[in-house]
N, C-alpha and C positions, 0 to 999 in steps of 0.2 A: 606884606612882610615876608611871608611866604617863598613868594617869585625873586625878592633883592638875594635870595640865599640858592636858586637855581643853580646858576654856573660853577659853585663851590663846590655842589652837591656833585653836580656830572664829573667834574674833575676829580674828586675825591671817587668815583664810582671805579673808572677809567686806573688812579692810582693803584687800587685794590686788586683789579683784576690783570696787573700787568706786576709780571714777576722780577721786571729789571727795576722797578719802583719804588725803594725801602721808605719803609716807615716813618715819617717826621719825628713824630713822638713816641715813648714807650713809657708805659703804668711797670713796674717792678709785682711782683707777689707780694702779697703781704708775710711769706713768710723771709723775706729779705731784714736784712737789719734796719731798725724804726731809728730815727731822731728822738720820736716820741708818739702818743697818740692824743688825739681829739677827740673831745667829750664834749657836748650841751648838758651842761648842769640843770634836772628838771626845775620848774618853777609853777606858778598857779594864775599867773598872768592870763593866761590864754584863756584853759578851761575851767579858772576857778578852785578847782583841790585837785590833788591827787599827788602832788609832788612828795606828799609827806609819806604817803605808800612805796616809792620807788625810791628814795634818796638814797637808802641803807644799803642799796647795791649800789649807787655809783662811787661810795665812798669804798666798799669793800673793793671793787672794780680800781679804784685812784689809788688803795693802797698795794694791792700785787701788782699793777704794772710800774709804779714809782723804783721796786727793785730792777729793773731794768733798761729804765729809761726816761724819760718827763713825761709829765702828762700839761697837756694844753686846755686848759677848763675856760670855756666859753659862757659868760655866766650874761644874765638880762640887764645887770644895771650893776655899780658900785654898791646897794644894798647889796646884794644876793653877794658878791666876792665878801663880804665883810661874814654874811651867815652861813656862808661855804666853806670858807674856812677855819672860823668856828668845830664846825660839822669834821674838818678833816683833823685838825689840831688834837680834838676829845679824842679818834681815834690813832693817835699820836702817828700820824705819815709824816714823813720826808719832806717839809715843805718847801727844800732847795731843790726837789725834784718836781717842783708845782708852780706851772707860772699860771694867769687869768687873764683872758682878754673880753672885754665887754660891748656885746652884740648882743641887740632884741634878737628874740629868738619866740618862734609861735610854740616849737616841741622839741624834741631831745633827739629824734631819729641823725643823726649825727654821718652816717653811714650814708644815709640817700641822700642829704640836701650839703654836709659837708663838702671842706674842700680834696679836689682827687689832685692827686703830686705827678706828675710826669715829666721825663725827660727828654731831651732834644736827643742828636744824633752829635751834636757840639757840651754836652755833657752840663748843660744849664738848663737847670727846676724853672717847672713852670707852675702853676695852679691852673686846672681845669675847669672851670668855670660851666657844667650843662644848666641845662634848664629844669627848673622844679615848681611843679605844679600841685604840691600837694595831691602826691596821688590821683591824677586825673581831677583834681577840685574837688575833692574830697573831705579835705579839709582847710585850715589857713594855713597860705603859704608862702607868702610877701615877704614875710621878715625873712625866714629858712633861707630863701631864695640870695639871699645879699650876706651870708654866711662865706661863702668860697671868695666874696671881695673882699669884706672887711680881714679875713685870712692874708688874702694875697697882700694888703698895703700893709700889713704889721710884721707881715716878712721881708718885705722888700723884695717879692715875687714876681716877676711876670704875670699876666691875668689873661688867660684864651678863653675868649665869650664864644664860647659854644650853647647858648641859650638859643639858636635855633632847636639845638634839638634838647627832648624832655629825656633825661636819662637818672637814674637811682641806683644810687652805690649796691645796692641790696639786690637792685636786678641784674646784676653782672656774675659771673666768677670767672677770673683767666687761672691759668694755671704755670705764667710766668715764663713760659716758652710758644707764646705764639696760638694759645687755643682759648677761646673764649667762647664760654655756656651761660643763654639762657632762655626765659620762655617771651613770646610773642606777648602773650595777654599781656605782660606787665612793660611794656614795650611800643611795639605797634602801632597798639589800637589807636581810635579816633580822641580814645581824651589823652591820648601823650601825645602821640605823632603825628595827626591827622594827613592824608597828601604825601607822605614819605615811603620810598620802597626800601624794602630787607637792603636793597642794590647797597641806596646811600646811606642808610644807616650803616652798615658794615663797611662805607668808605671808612665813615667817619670814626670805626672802633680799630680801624688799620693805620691812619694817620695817626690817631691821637692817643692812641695805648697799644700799640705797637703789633695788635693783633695779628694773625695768619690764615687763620679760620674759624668760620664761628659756626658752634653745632644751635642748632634752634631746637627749642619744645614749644610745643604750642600750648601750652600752660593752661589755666582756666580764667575767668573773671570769674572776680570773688564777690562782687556785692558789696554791699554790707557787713559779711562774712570776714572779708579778707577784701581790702581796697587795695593790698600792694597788688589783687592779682597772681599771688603766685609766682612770689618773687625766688627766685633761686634759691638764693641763699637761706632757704630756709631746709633745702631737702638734698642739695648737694655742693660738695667743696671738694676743692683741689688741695691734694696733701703732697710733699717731697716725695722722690721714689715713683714717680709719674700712678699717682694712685688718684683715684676718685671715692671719696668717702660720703655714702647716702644711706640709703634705707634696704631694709628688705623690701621684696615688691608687695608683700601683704601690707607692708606697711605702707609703701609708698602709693598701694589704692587710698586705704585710710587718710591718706594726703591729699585723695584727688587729684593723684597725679595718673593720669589714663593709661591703656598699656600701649599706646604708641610713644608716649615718650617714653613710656620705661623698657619700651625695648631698645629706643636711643640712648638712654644711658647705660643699658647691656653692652652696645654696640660701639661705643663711643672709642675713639683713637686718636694720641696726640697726632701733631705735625708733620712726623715723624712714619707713621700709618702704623704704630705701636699698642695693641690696645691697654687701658687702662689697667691696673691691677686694684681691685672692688673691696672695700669694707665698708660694711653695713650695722650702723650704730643703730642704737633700740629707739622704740617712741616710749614716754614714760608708759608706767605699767597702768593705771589710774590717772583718768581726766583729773587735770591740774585744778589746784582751789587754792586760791589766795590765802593770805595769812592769816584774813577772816573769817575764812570761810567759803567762801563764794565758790563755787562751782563752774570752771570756763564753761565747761560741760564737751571738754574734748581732750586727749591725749597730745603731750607734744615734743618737739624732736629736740634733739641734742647737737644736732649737724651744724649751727646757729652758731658754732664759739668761734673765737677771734685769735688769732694767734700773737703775742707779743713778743721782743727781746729773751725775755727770762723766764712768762709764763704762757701758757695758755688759757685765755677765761672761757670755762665751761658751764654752759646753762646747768641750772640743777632745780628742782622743784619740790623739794620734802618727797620722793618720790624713792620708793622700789629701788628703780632703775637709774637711779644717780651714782649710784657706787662701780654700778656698770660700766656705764657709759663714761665716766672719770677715769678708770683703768683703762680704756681702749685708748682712748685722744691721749694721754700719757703713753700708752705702747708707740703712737703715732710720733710723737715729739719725746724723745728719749733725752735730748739734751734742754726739756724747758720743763717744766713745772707747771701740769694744770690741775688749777685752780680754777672750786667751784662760784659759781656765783648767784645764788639765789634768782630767780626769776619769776615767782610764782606772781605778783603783782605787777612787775613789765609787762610780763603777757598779756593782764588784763589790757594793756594798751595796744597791744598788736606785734610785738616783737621780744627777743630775743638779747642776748650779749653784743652780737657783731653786728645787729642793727642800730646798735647805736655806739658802737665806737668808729673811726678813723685814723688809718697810720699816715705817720709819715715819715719818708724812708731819709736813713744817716745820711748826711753831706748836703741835703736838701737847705742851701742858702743863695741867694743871691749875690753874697760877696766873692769877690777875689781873694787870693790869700794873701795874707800880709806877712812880713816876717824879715828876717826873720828873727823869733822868737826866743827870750833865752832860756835854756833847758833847766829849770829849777820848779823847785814845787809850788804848789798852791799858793797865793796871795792875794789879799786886797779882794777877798770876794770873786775871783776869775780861777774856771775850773777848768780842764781840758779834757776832752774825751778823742777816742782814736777813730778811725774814717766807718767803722764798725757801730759804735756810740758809746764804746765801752770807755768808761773813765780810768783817767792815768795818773797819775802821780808826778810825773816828769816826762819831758820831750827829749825821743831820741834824737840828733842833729840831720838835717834835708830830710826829714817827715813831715806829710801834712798832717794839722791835727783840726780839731774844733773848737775853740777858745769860746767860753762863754759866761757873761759878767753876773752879776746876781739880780739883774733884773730878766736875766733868759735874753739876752740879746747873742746872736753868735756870728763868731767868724773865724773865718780859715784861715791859720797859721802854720808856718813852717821851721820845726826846731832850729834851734842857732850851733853850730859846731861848738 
């Protein structure tokens, strides 16, 4: 199978390294305007308990991003929508900002095995389709893996099978103009990519999200410890203002992150050959302990949050250093609202806030627009939001908008004079 995907590869190699060759697709920042975001609602299917530990954040998580946009709640079965929203209703959310679609699902990391939104060069969404292997086999990963299809058929999406290659939302960060960081170990190695060169892997991050350059760290393998590997995103993010938001290096040893990549991320310069302007968020002050008790028995970082529409969700852990690290990613995003989010029990699972969500950017439909449209308010259950995602009240006349009926079906419409 391997060798049927050869000539793609060289071609895609060849694409990258020839500068009259633009990019097919392009991934957007996540800090671009959302439709909405993607959520795997936990469950006990898989590993038997634990859902009941972590649920209280995905609902506090469903209720701050509901102020600015939908949330798309992935749930295992028609039980689980009936006792999810339950779960959401008791903490009275927005339920017109909450649609459900139901896909087994092994875990909730929503982030790595979700689906990634990309654009053409003809301005029509696709869903990115990589490969997901549970962490190098790490754990179960069959269902996870048919998450970015069953997405793509309920939007009426495009579907690019790119399951040659093993890639994890968690192990990327771009920074929305053409640079993309992250580490080998979680990458690479023989249990993602076995046979594959940086070459064509970085074809394949220049065709399909729009890439220009990509900085590498050579990360660590985590074991046991850590199976993402040392996934980026746990220790740096790309912020507005061409800034790079990480750690101090004391800290970022404590991370195990070596001091040749953290003199790569000293060293680091957009596309542009600008370098980055550096803010360095805290590790909590106190190894993280569950709401039980439990002791990770390790310190953890804050660089982990998601950025939404209206908020930002920020990891928090009963911790010191919560109140801290809340005012800095608030200094970052002056026009959103971050918001904490409990993490002390996700951790025990291996991750963070923006390990398990997933955006996806306004305008992102399949349809044509229709129209046109007559410019009057709200009716019959059909709402309209502007190319931004922000809801309107009425349609200005030859405006495109987003029409979308109260089952969350949308399409694109153009005011009537």
């Amino acid at each position: 199978m391997r060798t049927a995907f050869l000539p793609l590869a060289l071609l895609l190699v060849w694409a990258f390294n020839s500068p009259s060759v633009m990019a097919q697709y392009s991934m957007p920042s996540e800090e671009g305007p959302h439709e909405g975001t993607w959520l795997q609602w936990p469950h006990n299917y898989t590993y038997g308990s634990g859902a009941e530990d972590v649920e209280a954040s995905w609902v506090a998580m469903t209720a701050a991003l509901t102020s600015g946009e939908r949330v798309h709640i992935i749930a295992y079965n028609e039980s689980e929508i009936t006792h999810i929203t339950g779960q959401l209703n008791a903490a009275q959310i927005d339920m017109t900002q909450v649609d459900f679609y139901v896909c087994p699902t092994d875990d909730f990391w929503a982030r790595d095995n979700g689906p990634c939104f990309a654009q053409d060069d003809q301005g029509q969404w696709v869903v990115l389709d990589w490969g997901f292997n549970g962490w190098g086999g790490d754990t179960p990963f069959a269902l996870d893996d048919d998450v970015p299809i069953v997405t793509a058929e309920q939007l009426n999406l495009p579907l690019i099978d790119l399951n040659a290659v093993v890639l994890e939302g968690g192990a990327i960060e771009i920074d929305g103009q053409g640079t993309l960081m992250a580490t080998r170990s979680s990458i690479t190695g023989d249990d993602r990519n076995p046979g594959w060169t940086e070459a064509e892997i970085e074809g394949y991050f220049a065709t399909y999200l729009g890439v220009e350059q990509v900085i590498w760290l050579d990360g660590q393998f985590g074991g046991n410890e850590d199976i993402t590997d040392q996934h980026i995103d746990g220790f740096v993010k790309f912020a507005s203002g061409n800034t790079i938001v990480t750690m101090s290096n004391p800290d970022l040893a404590y991370w195990y992150v070596d001091a040749q990549d953290r003199n790569k991320i000293a060293q680091a310069e957009n596309t542009a050959g600008v370098p980055y302007t550096r803010v360095n968020l805290p590790l909590t002050q106190n190894p993280v302990q569950t709401t039980w008790g439990m002791d990770l028995g390790f310190r953890s970082s804050y660089v982990n949050y998601y950025v939404g529409n209206a908020v930002v969700l920020v990891p928090e852990y009963n911790d010191p250093m919560d109140a801290t690290a809340l005012e800095m990613v608030q200094g970052l995003y002056p026009s959103r609202t971050a918001v904490g989010i409990n993490c002390q029990n996700m951790l025990q699972w291996g991750g963070m806030v923006h390990c398990v969500t997933q955006q996806q950017p306004a305008g992102t439909t399949a349809l044509s627009a229709e129209g046109p449209t007559p410019a009057s308010s709200l009716w019959g259950g059909i709402e309209w939001l502007d190319m931004m995602g922000r809801k309107v009240s009425s349609l200005q006349p030859g405006q495109m908008y987003l029409q979308r009926d109260q089952n969350g079906r949308t399409k694109k419409v153009i005011g009537l004079d």
